[in-house]
Residue frames relative to the residue before (quaternion, step in Angstrom):
aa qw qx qy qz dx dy dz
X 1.0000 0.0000 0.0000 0.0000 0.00 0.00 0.00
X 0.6284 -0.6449 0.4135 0.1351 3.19 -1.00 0.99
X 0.5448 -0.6817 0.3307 0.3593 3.74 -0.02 0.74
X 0.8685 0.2549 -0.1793 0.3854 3.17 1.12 -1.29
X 0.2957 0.6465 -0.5613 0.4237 3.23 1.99 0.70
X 0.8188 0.4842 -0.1912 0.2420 3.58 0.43 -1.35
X 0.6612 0.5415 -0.2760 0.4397 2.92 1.73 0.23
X 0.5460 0.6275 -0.2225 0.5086 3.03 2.23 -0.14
X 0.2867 0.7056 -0.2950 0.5770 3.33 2.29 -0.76
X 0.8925 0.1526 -0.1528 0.3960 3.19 -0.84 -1.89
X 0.6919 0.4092 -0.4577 0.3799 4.12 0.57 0.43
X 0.2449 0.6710 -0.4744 0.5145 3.33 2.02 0.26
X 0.9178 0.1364 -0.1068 0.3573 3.37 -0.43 -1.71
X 0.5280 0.4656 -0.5422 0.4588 4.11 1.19 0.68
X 0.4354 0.5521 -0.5729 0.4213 3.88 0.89 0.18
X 0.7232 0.5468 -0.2288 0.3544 3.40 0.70 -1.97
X 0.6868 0.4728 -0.4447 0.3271 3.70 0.82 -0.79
X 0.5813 0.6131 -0.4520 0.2862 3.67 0.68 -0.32
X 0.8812 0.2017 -0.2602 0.3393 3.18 1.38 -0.89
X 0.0408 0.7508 -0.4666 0.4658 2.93 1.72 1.56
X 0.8110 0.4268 -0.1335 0.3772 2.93 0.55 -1.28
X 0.5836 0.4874 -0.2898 0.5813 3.51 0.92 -1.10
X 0.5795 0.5867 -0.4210 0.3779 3.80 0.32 -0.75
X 0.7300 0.5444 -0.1927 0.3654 3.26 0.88 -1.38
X 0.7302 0.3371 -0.2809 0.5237 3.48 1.12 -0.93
X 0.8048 -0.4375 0.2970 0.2697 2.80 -1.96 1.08
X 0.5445 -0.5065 0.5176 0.4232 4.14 -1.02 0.17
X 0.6386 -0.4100 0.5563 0.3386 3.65 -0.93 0.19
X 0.1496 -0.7498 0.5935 0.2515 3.88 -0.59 0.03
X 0.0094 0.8442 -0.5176 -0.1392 3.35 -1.24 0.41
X 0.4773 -0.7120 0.4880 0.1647 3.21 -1.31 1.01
X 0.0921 -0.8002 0.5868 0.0825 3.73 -0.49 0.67
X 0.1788 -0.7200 0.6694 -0.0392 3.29 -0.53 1.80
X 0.0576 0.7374 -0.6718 0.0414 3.53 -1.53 1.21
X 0.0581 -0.6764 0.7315 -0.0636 4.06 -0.51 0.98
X 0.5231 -0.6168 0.5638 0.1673 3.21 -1.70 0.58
X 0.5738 0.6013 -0.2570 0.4931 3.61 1.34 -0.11
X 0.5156 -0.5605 0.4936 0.4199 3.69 -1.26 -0.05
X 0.4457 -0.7202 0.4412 0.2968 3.52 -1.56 0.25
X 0.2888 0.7067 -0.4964 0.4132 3.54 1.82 0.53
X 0.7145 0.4432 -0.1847 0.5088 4.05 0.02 -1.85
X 0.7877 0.4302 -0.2378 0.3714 3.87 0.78 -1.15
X 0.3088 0.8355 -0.3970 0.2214 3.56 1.36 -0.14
X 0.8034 0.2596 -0.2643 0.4661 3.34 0.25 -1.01
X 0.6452 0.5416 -0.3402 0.4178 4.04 1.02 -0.08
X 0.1603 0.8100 -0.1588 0.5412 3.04 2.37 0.11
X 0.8604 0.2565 0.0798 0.4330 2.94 -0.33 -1.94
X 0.6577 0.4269 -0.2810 0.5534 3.69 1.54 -0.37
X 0.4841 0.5532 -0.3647 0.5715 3.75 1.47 0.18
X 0.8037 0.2449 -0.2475 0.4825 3.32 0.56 -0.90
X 0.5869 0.4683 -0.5127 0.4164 3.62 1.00 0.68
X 0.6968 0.3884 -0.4272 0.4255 3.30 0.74 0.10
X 0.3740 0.3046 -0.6328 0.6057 3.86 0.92 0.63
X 0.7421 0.3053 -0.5408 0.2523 3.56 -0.84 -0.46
X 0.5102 0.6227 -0.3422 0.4847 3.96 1.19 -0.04
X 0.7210 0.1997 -0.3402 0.5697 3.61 1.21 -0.19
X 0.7673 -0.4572 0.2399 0.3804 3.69 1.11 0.27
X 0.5946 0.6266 -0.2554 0.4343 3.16 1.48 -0.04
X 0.1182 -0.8659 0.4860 -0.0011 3.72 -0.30 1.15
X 0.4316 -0.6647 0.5252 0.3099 3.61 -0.64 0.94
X 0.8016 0.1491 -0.1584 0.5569 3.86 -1.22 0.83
X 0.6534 0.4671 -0.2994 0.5151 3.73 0.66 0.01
X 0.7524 -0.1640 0.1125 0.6279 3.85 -0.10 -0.96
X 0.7664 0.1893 -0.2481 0.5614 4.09 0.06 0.12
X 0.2431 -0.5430 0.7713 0.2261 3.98 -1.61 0.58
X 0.4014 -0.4823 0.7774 0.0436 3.26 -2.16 0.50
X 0.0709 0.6389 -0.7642 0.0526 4.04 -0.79 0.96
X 0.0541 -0.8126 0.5798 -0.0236 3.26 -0.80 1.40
X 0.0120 -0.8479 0.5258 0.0668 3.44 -0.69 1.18
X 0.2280 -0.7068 0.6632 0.0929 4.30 -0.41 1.01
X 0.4479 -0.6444 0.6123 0.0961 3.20 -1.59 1.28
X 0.3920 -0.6038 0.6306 0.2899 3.75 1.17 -0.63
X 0.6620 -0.2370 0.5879 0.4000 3.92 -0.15 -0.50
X 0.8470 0.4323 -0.2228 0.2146 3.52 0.16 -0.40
X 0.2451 -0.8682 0.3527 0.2485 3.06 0.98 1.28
X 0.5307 0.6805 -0.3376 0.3758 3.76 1.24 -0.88
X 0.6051 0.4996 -0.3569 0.5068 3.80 1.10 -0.67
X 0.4798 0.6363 -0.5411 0.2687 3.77 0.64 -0.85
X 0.8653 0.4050 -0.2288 0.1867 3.71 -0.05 -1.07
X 0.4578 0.4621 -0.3499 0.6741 3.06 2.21 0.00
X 0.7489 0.3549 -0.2550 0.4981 3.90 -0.02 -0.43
X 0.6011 0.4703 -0.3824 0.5208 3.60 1.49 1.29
X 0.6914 0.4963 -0.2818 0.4430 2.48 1.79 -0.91
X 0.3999 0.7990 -0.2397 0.3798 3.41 1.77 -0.64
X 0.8261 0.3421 -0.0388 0.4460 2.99 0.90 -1.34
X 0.5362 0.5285 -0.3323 0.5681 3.54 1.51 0.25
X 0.4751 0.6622 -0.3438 0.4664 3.51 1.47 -1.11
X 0.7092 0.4779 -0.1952 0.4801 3.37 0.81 -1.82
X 0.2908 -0.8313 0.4446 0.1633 3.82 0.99 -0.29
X 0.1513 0.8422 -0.4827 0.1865 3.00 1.86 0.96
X 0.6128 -0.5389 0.4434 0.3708 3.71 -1.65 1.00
X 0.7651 0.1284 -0.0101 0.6309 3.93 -0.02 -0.96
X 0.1682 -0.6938 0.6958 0.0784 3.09 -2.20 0.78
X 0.0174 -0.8446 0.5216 0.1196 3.71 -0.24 0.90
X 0.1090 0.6379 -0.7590 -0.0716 3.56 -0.95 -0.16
X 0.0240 0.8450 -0.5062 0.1710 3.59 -0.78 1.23
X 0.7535 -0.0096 -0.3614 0.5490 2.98 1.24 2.16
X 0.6763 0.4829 -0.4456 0.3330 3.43 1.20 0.32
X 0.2833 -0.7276 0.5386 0.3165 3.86 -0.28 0.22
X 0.5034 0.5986 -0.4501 0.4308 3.33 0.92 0.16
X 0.8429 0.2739 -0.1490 0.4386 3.10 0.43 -1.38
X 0.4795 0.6842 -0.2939 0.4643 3.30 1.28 0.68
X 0.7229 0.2572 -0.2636 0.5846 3.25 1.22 -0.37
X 0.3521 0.5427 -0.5403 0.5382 3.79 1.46 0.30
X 0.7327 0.4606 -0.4250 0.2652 3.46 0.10 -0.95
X 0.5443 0.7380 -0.1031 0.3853 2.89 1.52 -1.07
X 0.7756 0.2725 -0.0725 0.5647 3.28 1.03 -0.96
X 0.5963 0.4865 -0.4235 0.4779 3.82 1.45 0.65
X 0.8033 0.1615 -0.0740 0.5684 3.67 1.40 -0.62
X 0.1536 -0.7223 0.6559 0.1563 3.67 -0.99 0.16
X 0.7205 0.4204 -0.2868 0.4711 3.28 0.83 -0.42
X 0.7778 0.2491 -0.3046 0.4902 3.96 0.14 -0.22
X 0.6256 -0.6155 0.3610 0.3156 3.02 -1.18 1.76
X 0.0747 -0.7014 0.7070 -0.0511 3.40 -1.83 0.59
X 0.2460 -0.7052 0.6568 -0.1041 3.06 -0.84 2.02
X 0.1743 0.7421 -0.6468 -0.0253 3.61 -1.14 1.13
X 0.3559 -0.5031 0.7618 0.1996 3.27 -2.01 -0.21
X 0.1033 0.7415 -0.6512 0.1244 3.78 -0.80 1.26
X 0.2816 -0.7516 0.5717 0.1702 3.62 -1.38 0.13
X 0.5011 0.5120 -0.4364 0.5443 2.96 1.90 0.82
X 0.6583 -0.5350 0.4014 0.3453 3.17 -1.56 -0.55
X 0.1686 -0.8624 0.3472 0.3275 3.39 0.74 0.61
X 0.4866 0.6006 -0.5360 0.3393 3.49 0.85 -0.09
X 0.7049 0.4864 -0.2497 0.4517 3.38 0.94 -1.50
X 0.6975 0.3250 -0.4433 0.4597 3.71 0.56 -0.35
X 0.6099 -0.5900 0.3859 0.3620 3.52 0.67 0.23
X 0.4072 0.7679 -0.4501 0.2047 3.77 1.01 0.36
X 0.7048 0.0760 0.0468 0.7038 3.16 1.81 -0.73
X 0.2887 -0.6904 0.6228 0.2281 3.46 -1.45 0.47
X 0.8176 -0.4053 -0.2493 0.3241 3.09 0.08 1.26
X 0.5792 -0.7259 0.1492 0.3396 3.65 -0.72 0.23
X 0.6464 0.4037 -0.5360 0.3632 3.58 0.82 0.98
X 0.7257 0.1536 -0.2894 0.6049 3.36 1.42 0.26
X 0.5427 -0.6741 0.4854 0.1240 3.32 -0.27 2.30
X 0.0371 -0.7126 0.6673 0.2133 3.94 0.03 -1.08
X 0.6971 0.6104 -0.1190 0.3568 3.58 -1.09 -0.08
X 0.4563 -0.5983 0.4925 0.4373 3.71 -0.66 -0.32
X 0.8296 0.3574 -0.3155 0.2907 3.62 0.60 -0.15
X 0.2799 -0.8373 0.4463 -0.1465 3.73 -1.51 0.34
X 0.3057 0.9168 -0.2248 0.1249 3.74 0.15 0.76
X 0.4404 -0.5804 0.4282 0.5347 3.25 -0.19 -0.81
X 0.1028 0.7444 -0.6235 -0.2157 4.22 -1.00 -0.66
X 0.5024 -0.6301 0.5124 0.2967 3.08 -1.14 1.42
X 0.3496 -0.6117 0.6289 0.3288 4.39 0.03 -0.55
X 0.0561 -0.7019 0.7091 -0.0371 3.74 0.71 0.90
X 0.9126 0.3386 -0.1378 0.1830 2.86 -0.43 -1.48
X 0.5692 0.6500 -0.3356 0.3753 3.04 1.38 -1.45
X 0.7512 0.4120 -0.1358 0.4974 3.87 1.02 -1.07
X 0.2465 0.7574 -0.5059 0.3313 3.55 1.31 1.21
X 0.5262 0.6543 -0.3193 0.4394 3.63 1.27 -0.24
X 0.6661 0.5131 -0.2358 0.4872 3.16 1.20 -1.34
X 0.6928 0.4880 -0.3770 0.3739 3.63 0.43 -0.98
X 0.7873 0.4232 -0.1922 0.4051 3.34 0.89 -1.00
X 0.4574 0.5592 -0.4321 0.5398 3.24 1.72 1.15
X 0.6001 0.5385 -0.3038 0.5075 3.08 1.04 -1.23
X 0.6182 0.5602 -0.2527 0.4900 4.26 1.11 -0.99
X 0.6690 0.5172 -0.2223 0.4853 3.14 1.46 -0.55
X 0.5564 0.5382 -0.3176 0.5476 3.54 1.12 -0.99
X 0.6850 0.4727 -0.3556 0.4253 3.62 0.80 -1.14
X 0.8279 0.2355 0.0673 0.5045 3.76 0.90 -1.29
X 0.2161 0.8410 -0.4957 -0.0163 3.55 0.86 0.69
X 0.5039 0.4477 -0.5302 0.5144 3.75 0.94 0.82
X 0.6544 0.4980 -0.5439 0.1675 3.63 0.33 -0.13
X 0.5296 -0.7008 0.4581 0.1361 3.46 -1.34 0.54
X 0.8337 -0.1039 -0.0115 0.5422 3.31 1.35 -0.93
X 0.3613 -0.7031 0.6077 0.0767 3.25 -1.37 1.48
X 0.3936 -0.6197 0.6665 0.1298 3.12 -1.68 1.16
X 0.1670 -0.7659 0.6155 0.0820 3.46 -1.59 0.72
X 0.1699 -0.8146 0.5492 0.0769 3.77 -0.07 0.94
X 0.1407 0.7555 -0.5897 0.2484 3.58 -0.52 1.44
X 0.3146 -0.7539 0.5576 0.1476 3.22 -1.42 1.07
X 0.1940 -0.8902 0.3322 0.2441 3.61 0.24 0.88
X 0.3632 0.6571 -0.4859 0.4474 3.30 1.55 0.56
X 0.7082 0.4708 -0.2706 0.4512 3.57 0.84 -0.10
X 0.1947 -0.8946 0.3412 0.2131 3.28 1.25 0.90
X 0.7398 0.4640 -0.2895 0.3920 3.05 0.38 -1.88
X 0.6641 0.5628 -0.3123 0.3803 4.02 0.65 -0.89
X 0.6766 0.6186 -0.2014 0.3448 2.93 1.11 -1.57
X 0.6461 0.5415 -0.1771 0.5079 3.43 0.71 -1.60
X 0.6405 0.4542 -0.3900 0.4810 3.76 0.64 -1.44
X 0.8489 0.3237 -0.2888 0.3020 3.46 0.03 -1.65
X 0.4100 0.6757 -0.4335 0.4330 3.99 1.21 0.29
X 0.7784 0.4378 -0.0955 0.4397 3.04 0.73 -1.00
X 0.6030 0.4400 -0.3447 0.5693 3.70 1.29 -0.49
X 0.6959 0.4642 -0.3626 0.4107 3.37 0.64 -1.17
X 0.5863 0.5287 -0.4394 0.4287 3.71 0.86 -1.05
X 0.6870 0.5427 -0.2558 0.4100 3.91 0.90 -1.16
X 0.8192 0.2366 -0.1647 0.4959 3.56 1.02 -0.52
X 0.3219 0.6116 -0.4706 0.5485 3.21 1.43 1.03
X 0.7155 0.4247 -0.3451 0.4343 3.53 0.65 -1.62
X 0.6451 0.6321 -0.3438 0.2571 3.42 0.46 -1.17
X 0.7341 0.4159 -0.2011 0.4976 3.36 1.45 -1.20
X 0.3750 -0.6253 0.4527 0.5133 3.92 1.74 -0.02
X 0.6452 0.4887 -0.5031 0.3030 3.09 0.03 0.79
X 0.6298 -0.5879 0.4618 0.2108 3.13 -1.92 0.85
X 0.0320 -0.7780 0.6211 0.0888 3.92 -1.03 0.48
X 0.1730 -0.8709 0.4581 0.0420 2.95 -1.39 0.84
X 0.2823 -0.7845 0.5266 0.1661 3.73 0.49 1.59
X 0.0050 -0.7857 0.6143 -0.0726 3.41 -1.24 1.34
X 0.2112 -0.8934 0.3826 0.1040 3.86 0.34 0.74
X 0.2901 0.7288 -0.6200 0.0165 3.58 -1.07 0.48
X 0.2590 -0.6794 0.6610 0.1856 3.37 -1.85 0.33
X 0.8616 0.1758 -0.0576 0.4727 3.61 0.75 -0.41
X 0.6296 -0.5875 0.1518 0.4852 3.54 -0.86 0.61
X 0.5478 0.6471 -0.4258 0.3160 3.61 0.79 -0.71
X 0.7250 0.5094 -0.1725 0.4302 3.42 1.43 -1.56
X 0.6051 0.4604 -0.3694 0.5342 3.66 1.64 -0.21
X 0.6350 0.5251 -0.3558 0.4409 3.75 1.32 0.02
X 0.5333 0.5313 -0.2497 0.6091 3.24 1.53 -0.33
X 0.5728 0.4381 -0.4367 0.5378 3.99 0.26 -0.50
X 0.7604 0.3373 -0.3926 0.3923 3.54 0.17 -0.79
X 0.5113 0.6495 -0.3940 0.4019 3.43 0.48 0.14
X 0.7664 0.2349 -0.2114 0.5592 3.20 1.08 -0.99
X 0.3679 0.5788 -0.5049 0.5242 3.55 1.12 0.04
X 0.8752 0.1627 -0.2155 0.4014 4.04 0.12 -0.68
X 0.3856 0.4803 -0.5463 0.5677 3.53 1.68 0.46
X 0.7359 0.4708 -0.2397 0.4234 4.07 0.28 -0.76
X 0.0904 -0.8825 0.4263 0.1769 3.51 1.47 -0.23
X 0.0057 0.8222 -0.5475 0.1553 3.27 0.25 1.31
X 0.5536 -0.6534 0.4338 0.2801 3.59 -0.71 1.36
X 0.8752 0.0556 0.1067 0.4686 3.85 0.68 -1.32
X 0.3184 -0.6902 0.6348 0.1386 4.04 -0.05 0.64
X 0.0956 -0.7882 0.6019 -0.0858 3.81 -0.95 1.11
X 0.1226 -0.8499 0.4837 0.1695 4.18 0.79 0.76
X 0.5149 -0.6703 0.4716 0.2513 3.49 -0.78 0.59
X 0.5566 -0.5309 0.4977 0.4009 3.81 -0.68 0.30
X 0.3323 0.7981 -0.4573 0.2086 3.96 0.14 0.34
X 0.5609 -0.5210 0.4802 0.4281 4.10 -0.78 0.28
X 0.5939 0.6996 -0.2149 0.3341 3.37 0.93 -1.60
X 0.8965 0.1312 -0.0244 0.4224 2.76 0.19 -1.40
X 0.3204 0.4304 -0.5976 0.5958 3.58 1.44 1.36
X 0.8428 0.2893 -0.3751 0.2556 3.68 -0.09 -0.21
X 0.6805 0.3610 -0.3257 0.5483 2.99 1.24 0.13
X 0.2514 0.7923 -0.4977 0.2476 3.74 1.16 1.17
X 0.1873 0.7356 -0.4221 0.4957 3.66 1.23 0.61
X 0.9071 0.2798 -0.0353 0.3124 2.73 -0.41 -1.96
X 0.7911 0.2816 -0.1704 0.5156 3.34 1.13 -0.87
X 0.5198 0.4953 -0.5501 0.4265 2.96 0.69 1.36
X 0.5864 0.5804 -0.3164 0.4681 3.24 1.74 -0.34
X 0.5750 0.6376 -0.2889 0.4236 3.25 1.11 -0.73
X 0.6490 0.4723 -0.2778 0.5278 3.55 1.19 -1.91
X 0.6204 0.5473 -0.3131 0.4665 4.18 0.99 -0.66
X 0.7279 0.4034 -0.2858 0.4752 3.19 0.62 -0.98
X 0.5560 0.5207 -0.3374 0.5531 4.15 1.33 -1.20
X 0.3437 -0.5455 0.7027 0.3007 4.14 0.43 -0.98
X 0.6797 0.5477 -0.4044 0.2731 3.23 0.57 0.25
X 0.3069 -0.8165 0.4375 0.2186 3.65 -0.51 1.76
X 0.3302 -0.8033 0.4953 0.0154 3.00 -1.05 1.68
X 0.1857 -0.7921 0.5570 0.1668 3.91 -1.06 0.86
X 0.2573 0.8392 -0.4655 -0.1131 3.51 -0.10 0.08
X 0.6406 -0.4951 0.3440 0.4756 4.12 -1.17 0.31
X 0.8461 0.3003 -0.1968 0.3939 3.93 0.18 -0.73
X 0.7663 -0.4567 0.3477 0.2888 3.41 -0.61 1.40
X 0.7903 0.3276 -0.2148 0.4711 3.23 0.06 -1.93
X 0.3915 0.5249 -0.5979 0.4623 4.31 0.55 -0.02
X 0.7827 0.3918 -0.3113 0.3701 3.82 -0.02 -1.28
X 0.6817 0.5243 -0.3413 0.3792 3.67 1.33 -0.91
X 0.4567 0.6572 -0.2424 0.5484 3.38 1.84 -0.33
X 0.5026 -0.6309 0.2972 0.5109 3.57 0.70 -0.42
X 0.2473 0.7155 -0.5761 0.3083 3.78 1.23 0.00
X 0.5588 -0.6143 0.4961 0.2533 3.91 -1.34 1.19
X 0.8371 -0.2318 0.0727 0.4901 3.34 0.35 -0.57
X 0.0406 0.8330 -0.5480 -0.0641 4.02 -1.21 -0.19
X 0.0166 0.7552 -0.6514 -0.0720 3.51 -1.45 0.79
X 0.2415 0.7026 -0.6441 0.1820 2.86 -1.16 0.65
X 0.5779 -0.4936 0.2023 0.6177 3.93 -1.03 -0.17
X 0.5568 -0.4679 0.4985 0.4718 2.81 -1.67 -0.56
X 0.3946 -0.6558 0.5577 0.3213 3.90 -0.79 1.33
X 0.6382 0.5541 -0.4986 0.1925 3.87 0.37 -0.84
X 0.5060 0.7479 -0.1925 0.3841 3.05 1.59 -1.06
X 0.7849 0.3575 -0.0524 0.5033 3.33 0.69 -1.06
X 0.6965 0.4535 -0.3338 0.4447 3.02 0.84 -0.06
X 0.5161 0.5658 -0.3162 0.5600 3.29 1.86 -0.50
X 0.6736 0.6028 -0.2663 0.3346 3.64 1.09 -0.43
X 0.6068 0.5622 -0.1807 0.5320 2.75 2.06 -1.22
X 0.6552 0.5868 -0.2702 0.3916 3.05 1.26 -0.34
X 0.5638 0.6733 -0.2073 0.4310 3.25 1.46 -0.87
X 0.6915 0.4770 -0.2366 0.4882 3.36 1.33 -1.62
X 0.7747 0.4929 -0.3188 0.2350 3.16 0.82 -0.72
X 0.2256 0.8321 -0.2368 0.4480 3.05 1.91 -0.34
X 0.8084 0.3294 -0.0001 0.4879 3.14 0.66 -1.75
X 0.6617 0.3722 -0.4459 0.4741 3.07 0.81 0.14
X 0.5262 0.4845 -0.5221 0.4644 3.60 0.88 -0.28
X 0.7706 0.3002 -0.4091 0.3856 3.84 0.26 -0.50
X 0.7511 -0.5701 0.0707 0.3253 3.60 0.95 1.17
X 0.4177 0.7858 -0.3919 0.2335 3.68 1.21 0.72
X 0.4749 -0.7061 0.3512 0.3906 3.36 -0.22 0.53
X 0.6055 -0.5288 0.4796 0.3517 3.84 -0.96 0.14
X 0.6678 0.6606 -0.1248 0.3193 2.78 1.05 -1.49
X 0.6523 0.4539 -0.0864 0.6008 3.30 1.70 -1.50
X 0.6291 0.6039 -0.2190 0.4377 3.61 1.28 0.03
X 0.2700 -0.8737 0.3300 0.2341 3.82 0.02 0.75
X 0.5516 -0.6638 0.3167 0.3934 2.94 -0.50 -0.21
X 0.2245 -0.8156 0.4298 0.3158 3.76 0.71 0.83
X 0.0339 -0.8201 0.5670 0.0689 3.29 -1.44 -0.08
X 0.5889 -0.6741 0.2812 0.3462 3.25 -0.62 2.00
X 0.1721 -0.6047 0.7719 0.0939 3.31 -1.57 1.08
X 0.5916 0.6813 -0.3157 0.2936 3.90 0.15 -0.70
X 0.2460 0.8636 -0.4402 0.0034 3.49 0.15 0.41
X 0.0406 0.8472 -0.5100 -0.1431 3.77 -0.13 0.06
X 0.3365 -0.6681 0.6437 0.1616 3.50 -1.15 0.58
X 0.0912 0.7327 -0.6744 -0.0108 4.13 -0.74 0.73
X 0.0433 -0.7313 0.6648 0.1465 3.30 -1.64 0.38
X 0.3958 -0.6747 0.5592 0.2744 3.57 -1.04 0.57
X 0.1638 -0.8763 0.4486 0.0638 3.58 -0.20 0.49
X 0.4069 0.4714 -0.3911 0.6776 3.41 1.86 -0.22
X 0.6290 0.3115 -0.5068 0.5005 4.23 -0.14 -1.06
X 0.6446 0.5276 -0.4946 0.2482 4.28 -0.01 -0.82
X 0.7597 0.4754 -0.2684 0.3534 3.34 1.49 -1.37
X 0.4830 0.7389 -0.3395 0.3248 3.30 1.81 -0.73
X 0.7874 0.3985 0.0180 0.4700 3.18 0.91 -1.53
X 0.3168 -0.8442 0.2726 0.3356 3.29 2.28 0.56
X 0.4362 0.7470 -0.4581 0.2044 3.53 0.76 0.43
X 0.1988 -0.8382 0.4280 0.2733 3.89 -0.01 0.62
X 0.4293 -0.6717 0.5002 0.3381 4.06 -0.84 1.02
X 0.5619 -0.6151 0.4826 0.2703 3.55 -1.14 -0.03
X 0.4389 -0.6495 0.4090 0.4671 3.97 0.08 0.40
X 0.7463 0.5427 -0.2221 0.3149 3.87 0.97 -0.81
X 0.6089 0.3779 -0.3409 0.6085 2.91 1.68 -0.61
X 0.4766 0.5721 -0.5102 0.4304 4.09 0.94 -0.35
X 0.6245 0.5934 -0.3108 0.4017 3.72 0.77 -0.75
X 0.7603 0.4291 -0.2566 0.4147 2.95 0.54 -1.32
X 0.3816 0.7522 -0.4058 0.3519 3.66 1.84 -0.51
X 0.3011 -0.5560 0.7340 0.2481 4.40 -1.22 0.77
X 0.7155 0.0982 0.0364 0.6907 3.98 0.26 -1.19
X 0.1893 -0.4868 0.8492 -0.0775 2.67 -2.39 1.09
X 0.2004 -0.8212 0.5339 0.0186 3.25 -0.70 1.45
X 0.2722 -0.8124 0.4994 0.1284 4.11 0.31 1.20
């Protein structure tokens, strides 16, 4: 063999060894994340998901991809933008705070694992059968939005113990939430003699309109349901509850950082960092199944004390105590 045949050989087969190599290693996995919400308002709860894959070792654009699909608000997209993502035959499904778009997921795949975040019970919505053995392909955390609807409307009480009636903001396109949190609140209203008022919306026009009847109905206090919706459109209805005077409680932090008066509920960063964790694990090969269902321990209480002064309403030193954050 000619020298310069054999030298044309051995740069023949050192091209080929790379994709010898690449051939050999496994595909990247990907994770197909779907929420019913936009990815503008959801950014920084985002960034606390992907720290908790990077906590089991998993790095976005490095060893795992992220296929992110947003509903927009539109709960009606969920069941095509599940089906999308099974098509794609992606390793993990997450949805890590709608219950909506959780049980779409649910109903496009039985077989590829599914990590949520709900404010229901997931036994009761049927996501699982029960929560230290998950059954099934799916597995999560739930924050107890609802389950702790009693509390807030003590804590609304401490703030207002003459008031008489409490608004409930709810998007009834979210069924499973809706319906639950109608019913608890209606149940831990009576208990305290007091009156509730169930005020519905799905869109922004329909969250400008509730307040209307919230101040035609003169309701003492305005209570927001756990919902995507109404985190992304926490802006507005905190202006409204500022502009109405009307002292507002809601479950997610950011409502109060928005100008909403006060909120408790978990902490979402938390949980999403959790959701992130599980999922992690399941890419390095655990079973859902072998995976409990966690439940929020984290709780935080915030008040906005500028919205209290805006709306001239004065806080009580005990409940200010009882306050994790004071917003100045």
């Amino acid at each position: 063999m000619k020298r310069r045949d054999f030298i044309t050989l051995l740069g023949g087969a050192a091209a080929a060894w790379p994709l010898a190599v690449r051939a050999q290693q496994p595909a990247m996995p990907v994770v197909g994340y779907i929420d019913a919400g936009s990815p503008e308002p959801a950014a920084h709860l985002v960034s606390a998901f992907r720290g908790g894959l990077g906590e089991t070792g998993f790095v976005e654009g490095r060893n795992v991809a992220i296929e992110f699909r947003w509903a927009h608000n539109n709960n009606e997209r969920l069941p095509e933008l599940a089906a999308d993502l099974v098509r794609r035959h992606v390793a993990v499904i997450v949805a890590p705070q709608s219950t909506a778009a959780v049980m779409e997921a649910k109903s496009a795949t039985r077989t590829i694992p599914i990590v949520f975040g709900t404010g229901s019970d997931p036994v009761q919505a049927g996501l699982v059968t029960s929560l230290n053995r998950p059954g099934g392909n799916l597995t999560g955390i739930t924050f107890m939005n609802v389950e702790i609807t009693a509390k807030r409307f003590g804590l609304l009480h401490e703030l207002l113990p003459n008031a008489t009636r409490f608004g409930v903001l709810i998007n009834p396109k979210n069924s499973v939430i809706a319906e639950t949190m109608a019913k608890d609140a209606t149940t831990a209203a009576s208990a305290m003699g007091r009156q509730v008022e169930i005020v519905k919306a799905s869109t922004n026009r329909e969250i400008d309109a509730a307040f209307s009847v919230l101040k035609e109905k003169r309701v003492d206090a305005l209570l927001v349901a756990p919902d995507t919706l109404m985190a992304n459109r926490r802006l507005q209805i905190a202006m409204l509850a500022v502009r109405h005077a009307i002292p507002l409680m809601a479950v997610q932090r950011e409502l109060a950082e928005a100008g909403g008066l006060m909120s408790y509920g978990t902490n979402f960063m938390e949980t999403y960092r959790q959701t992130g964790i599980y999922t992690g694990r399941i890419l390095k090969g655990e079973n859902p199944t072998d995976l409990p269902v966690l439940r929020a321990t984290k709780f935080e209480f915030v008040i906005n004390l500028q919205t209290a002064r805006t709306i001239g309403l004065d806080i009580p030193p005990a409940l200010l105590a009882l306050a994790d954050e004071v917003i100045e």
